[in-house]
Residue, then its C-alpha position, 0 to 999 in steps of 0.5 A: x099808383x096803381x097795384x100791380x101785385x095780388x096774392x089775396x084775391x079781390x073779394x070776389x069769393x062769395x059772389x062768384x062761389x055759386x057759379x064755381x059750384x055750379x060749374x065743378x060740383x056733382x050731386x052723385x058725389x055728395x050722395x055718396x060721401x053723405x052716406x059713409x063714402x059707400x053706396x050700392x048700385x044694383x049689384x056695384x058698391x062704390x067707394x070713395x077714399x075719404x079725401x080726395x079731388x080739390x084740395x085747399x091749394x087748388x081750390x084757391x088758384x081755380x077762385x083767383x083765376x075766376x075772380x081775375x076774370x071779374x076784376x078785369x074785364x077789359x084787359x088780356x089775361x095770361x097764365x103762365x103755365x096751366x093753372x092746375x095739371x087738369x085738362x078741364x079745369x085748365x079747359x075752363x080758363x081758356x073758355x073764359x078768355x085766358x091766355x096759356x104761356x107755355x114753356x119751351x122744350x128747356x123750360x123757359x117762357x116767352x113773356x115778349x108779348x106781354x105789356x104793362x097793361x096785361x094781367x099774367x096769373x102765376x099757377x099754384x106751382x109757382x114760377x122760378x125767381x127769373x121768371x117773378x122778376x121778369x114778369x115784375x120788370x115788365x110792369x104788368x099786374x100779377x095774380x099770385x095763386x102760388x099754394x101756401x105748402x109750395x111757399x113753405x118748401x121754397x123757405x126751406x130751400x132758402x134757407x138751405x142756401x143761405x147757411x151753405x147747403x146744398x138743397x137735394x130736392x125730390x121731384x121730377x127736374x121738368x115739372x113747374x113745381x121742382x123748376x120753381x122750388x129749385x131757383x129759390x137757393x139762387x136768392x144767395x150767392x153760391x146757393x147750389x141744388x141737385x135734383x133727384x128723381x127717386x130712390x134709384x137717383x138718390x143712390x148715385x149720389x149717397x154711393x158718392x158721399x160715402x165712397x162705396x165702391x164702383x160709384x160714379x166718379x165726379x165728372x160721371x155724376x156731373x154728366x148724369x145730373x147735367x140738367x138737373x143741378x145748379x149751374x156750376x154744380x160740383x160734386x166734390x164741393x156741394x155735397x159736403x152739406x146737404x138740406x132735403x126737401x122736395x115736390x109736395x107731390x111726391x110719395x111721401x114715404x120716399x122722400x123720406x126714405x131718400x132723407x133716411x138714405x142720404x143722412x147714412x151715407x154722410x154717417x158711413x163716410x164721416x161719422x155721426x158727428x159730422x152728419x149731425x151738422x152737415x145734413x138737414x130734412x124737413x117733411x115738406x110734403x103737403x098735407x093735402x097730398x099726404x091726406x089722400x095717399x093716407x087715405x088710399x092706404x087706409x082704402x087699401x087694408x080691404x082692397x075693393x076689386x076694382x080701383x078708379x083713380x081719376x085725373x090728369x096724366x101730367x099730374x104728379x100727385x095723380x100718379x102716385x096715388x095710381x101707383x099706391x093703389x096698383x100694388x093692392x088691386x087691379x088700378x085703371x088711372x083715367x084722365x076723365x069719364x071719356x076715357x070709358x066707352x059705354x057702348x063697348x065697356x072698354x076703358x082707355x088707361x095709363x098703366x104707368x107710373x111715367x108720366x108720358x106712358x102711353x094709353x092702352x085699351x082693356x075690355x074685360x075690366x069689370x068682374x062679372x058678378x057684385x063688386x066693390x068699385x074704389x074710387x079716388x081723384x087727383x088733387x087737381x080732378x074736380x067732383x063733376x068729372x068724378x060723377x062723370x065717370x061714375x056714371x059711365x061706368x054704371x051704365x056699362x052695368x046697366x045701372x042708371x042713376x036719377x039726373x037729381x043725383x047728378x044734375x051736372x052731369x046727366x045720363x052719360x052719352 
């Protein structure tokens, strides 16, 4: 019988890794992290937070992706989802003939047009448990690139439910991840979850637990998390006994902050006791994406003048390092190099921390004299379109860099 379900790739690695380095690597890049992850240029100094781009996860997904392609040739390939929140990367897959699954409005995917003869790669978010067994029923060969951190929430989700506890997730209730972290209590009878999007969210549920005044009433809360809770959540119920987990994406010093807040809120309303059996947390954010906001923060204690956070506007770990870095210096959050204009100096950016805030236009963006350029990218942006935007932003100054530094990327056009 012929295997239909892949989560270690084919064996392929070593013989396509030259072309992935090939296609996502940037010379500029490498000088600069070779050389203390500091280099001047003319009169800009450039610095790079000592993690950043690719991590482990990614890296993984973008190899089974490629190694799909190799492995069979003759047969259609879909994605369910994008890959990674990268609009190259993601750009990349479909060059290569891969077909995008894209959810609807509410979340959920058509696999109507798939057959059992296809290929359906699932992206390192993961797919819910619905979602799994669909694809599985269909019959067709599955290419598991799901991130090892994600899997280790989705334990600690399961287990959540399987003891009875409600799994208060922090996240964001539209995005893969959390949608797919979410369906996991659903491998137990009863299992509940409730969804929180921050710390301002978190509170109309501690307010609840512990019954301070003018909190929500419980068809007021149901209403609030109406999408964003198992089906049949019940207040009153369901947030007797509480386990938090939450996206791997997330700012970590919320999420833990939100499972501080939570445990008092049980403490006040029932007592120590009664919080020390009724409310579970586990740090389940990845250690990718606290590496690279421990890396900001480490940039952070001398601020360079200007910061440049690179990556898609859709992807969650992107933002927040945006986030971080606004409150020290003036942050430009870019999806890719075209987002700076050479000719006018003006830069296209996402001042926001919402996902879906619109681009504004600055001019005046550079200081006039020396200045230090920080530079970070999301964990989905991959090196080529870190030099990419290098290079523009040197241009502007006048400042050009040998194509040996880059020659992924040449002179920006």
């Amino acid at each position: 019988m012929e295997q239909t379900y892949f989560r270690k790739g084919f064996g392929l690695k070593k013989e396509l890794r030259p072309l992935i380095d090939a296609e996502y690597h940037s010379g500029l890049v490498e000088r600069i992290r070779a050389r203390g992850y500091a280099d001047r240029f003319g009169d800009v100094t450039v610095r790079l937070a000592q993690e950043f781009g690719f991590c482990y996860g990614v890296d993984r997904a973008v190899d089974y992706a490629y190694e799909t392609v190799h492995k069979f040739p003759d047969r259609r390939i879909f994605l369910v989802g994008e890959i990674i929140h990268n609009p190259h990367v993601n750009s990349r897959m479909t060059e290569m003939g891969i077909a995008f699954l894209y959810p609807d409005d509410h979340g959920r995917f058509d696999f109507s047009g798939v057959t059992p003869e296809d290929v359906v790669i699932m992206p390192a978010f993961g797919v819910t448990l619905h979602d799994f067994a669909e694809l599985r029923d269909i019959g067709c060969i599955l290419v598991d690139t799901t991130c090892g951190s994600v899997l280790h929430v989705w334990k600690r989700v399961e287990s959540y439910a399987k003891d009875g506890f409600t799994a208060v997730i922090h996240g964001k209730y539209t995005h893969e991840e959390s949608r797919a972290t979410a369906s996991q209590v659903n491998r137990h009878e009863g299992g509940a979850y409730v969804i929180v999007r921050d710390m301002a969210e978190a509170g109309l549920l501690m307010d609840f637990i512990a019954d301070r005044p003018g909190r929500l009433s419980s068809e007021e809360l149901l209403e609030h998390f109406v999408n964003k809770a198992s089906p049949g959540f019940d207040p009153d119920r369901d947030l007797q006994y509480i386990g938090v987990a939450n996206q791997t994406t997330m700012l970590a010093n919320e999420s833990l902050a939100i499972g501080w807040k939570i445990h008092e809120a049980m403490v006040e309303r029932f007592g120590e006791e009664h919080a020390a059996t009724h409310f579970r947390s586990f740090g389940t954010i990845c250690s990718a994406t606290q590496e690279r906001q421990d890396a900001v923060a480490d940039m952070m204690k001398e601020p360079p003048h200007v910061m440049l956070v690179i990556g898609g506007y859709n992807s969650s770990n992107t933002n927040h390092l945006a986030h971080l870095c606004r409150q020290y210096t003036s942050t430009f959050h870019v999806a890719d190099a075209s987002c700076i204009d050479v000719d006018t100096g003006a830069i296209r950016h996402k001042p926001e921390l919402d996902p879906g805030a619109p681009e504004v236009v600055a001019t005046d963006w550079l200081p006039d004299g020396p200045f230090d350029l920080g530079v970070t990218a999301g964990a989905s942006t991959p090196n080529n379109k870190i030099g990419e935007a290098l290079l523009r932003i040197l241009a502007i100054r006048g400042i050009e860099v040998d194509a040996g530094d880059d020659p992924s990327s040449g002179r920006p056009s």
